[in-house]
C-alpha positions as CSV (number, residue, x, y, z in Angstrom):
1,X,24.3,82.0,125.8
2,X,27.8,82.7,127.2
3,X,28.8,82.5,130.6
4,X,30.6,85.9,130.5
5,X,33.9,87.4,129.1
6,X,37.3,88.7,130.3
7,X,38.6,91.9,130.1
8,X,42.4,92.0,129.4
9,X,43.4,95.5,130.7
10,X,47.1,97.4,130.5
11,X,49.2,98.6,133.3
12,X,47.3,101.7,133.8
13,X,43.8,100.0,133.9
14,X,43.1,100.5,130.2
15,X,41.0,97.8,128.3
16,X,42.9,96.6,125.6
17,X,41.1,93.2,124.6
18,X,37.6,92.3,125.4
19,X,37.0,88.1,125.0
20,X,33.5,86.9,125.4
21,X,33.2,83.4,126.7
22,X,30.9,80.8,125.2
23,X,31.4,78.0,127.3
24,X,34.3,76.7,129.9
25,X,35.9,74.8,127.3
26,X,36.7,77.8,125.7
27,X,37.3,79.7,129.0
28,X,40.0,77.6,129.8
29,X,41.4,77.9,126.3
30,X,41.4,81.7,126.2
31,X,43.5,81.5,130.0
32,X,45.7,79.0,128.8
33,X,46.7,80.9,125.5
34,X,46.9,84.5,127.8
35,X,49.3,82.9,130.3
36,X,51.2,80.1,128.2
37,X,51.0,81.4,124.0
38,X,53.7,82.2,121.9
39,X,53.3,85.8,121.3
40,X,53.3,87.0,117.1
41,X,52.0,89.7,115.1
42,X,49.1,89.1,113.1
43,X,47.7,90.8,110.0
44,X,44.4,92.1,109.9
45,X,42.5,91.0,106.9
46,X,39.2,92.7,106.9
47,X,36.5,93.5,110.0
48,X,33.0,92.0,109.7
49,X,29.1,92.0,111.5
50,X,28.9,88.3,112.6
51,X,26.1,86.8,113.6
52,X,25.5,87.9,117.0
53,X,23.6,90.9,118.6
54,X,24.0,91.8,122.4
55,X,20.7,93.9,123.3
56,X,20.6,94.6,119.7
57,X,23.4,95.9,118.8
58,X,24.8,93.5,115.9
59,X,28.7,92.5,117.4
60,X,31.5,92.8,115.0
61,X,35.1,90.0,114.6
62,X,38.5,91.4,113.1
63,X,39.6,88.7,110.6
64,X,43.6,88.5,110.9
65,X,46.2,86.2,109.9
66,X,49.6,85.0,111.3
67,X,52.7,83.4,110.7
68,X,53.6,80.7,113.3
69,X,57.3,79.9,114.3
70,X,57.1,76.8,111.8
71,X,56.9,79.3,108.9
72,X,52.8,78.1,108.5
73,X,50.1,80.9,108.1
74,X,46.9,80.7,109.8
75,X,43.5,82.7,109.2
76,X,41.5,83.2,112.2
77,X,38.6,85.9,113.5
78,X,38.8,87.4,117.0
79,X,36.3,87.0,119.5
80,X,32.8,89.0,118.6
81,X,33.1,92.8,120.1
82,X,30.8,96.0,119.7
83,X,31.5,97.9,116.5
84,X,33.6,100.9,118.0
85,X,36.1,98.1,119.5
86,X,36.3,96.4,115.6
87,X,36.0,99.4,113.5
88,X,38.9,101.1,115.0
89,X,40.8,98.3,112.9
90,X,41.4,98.2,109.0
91,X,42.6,95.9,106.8
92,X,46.4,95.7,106.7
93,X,47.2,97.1,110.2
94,X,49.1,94.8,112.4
95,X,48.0,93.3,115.6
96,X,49.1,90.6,118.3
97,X,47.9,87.4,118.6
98,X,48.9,84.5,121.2
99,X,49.3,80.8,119.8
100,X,49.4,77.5,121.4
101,X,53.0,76.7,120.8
102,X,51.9,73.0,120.5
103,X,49.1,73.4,117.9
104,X,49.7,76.9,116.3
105,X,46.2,76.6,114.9
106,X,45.0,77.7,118.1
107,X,45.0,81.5,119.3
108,X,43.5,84.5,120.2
109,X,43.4,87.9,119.3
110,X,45.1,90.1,121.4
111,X,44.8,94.0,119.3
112,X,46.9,96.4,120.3
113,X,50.7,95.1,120.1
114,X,51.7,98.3,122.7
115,X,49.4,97.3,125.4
116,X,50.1,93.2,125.0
């Protein structure tokens, strides 16, 4: 069980990233990355069902991957969302993802590159 998510919304109130939280650990991450990560574009590589249903309604990750300012590629999944959120993505579109500038193995999925 989670202890909640964050909604990341634009300037005119529109939900543009959706993170759920599984513990503060990763709460803390998620902030840090959002306030302090290098911002890229990622790749997205396909969109999946994990393993996770929310009153029954199986969630989905966008699997994406991005080039850090070392020149290294990463391969990552997003946070789990419902399946409207993650099928409006398809393979080979291009996203935005924050990185830890210190350890570019660590990032989130941000989605829409507009809205970031």
């Amino acid at each position: 069980a989670g202890i909640g998510s964050v909604i990341l919304r634009d300037a005119r109130g529109q939900e543009f990233c959706h993170v759920a939280l599984s513990d503060e650990s990763r709460a803390r991450e998620v902030l840090f990355l959002l306030q302090h990560g290098v911002r890229g574009e990622c790749t997205v590589t396909s969109v999946k069902e994990s393993n996770t249903a929310i009153n029954d309604v199986t969630q989905w990750v966008v699997c994406f991957t991005y080039v850090d300012h070392g020149g290294n590629t990463h391969s990552l999944e997003s946070a789990e969302m419902c399946p409207d959120d993650a099928q409006n993505w398809q393979p080979g579109e291009k996203g935005a993802v924050r990185f830890d500038p210190q350890h570019p193995e660590r990032a989130i999925w941000v989605g829409k590159e507009e809205l970031y």
